[in-house]
C-alpha positions in Angstrom: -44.4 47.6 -31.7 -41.7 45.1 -31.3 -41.6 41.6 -30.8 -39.7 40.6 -27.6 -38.9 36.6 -27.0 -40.1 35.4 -23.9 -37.7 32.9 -23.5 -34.5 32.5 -21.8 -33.6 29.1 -22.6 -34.5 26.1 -25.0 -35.9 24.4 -21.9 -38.2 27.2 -21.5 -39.5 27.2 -25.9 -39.3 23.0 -25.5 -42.1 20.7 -25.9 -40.9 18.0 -23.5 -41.3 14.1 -24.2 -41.2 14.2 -28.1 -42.5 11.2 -30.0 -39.4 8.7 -31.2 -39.4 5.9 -33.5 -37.1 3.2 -33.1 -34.5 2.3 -35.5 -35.5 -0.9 -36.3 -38.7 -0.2 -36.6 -40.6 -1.2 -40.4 -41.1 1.6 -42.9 -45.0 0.6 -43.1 -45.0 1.3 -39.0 -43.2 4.4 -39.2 -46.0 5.2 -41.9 -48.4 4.5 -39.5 -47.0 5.7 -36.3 -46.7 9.3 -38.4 -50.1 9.1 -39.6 -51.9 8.1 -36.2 -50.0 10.8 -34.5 -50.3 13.7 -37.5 -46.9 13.8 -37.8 -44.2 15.2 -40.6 -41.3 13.6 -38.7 -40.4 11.8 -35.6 -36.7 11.2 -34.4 -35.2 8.0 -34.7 -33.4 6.7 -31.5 -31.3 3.7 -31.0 -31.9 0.9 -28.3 -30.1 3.4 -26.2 -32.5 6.1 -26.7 -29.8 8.3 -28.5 -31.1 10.2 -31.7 -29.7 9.0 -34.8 -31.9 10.2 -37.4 -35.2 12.0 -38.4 -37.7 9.7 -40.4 -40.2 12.4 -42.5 -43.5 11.4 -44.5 -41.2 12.7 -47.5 -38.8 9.9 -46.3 -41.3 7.6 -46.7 -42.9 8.3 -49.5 -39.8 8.4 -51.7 -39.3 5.0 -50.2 -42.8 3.8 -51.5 -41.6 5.3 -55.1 -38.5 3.6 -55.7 -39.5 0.3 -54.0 -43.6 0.2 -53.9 -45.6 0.3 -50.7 -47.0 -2.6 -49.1 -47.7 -3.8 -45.5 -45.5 -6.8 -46.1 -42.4 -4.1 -46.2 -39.6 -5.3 -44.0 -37.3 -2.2 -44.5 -35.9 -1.2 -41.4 -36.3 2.9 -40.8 -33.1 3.5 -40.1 -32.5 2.5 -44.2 -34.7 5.6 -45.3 -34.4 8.4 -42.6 -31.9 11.5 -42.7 -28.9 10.4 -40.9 -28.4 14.0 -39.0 -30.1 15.1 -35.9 -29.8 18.8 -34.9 -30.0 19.2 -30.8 -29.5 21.4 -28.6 -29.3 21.5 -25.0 -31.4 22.6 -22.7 -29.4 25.4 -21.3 -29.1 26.9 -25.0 -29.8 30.7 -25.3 -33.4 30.8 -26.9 -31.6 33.3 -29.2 -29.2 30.5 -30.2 -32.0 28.4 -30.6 -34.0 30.7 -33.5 -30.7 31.5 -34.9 -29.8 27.5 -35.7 -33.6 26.9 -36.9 -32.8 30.0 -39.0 -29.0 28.9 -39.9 -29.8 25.3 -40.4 -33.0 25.6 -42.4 -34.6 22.7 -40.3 -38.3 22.5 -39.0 -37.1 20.8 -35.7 -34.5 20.7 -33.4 -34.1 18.5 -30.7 -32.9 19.2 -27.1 -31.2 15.9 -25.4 -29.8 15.9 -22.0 -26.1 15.3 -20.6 -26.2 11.6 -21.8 -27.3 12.7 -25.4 -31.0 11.1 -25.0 -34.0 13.6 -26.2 -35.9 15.6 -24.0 -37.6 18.0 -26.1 -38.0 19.5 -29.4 -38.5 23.0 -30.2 -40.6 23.6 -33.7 -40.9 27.3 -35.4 -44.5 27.4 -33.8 -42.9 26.7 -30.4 -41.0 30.2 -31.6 -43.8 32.1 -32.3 -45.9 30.9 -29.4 -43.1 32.7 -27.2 -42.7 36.0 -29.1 -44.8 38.5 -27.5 
């Protein structure tokens, strides 16, 4: 028996309305915003809603090692996040799609529309829940 992917398109593997953090946002509330949500990552956007980075609990918690952890932490996330942001959009061949998760060696990639604001994120699990 083979697998067969029953998707044409990222839009169709997408989880729409993904959870964003923004940029200026505190360390300690990117911890918590991760935490309330049960969260590894969230993007980070910019006042224009454009991604501009990926925040991760690993992010965080190298932060807290090199400079301590406390609520009092003014450090701005876009200081600690991963400045790269894969995307896609939503017209992307779903083969595309696995092949960059593959490619890349990311857990996440983001689909954003024409004016490069996120619409979606498509996870391995998103993957797998279309293989049939």
């Amino acid at each position: 028996m083979s697998l067969v992917l029953k998707a044409a398109t990222a839009a169709e593997m997408m989880n729409a309305g993904p959870v964003s953090i923004a940029d200026t946002a505190t360390v300690p509330e990117a911890s918590a915003f991760l935490i309330e949500r049960g969260f590894g990552a969230a993007v980070v956007i910019d006042p224009a809603g454009h991604p501009i980075g990926v925040v991760t609990k690993t992010d965080i918690l190298l932060h807290a090692r090199h400079h301590g952890a406390t609520p009092a932490d003014t450090t701005p996330v876009k200081a600690i996040m991963t400045p790269a942001v894969y995307s896609v959009r939503p017209e992307t061949p779903a083969r595309s799609v696995v092949e960059q998760l593959l490619e890349l060696g990311v857990h996440h990639l983001f689909v954003t529309d024409s004016a490069g604001v996120v619409i979606g994120v498509i996870s391995p699990v998103d993957v797998l829940r279309k293989l049939g």
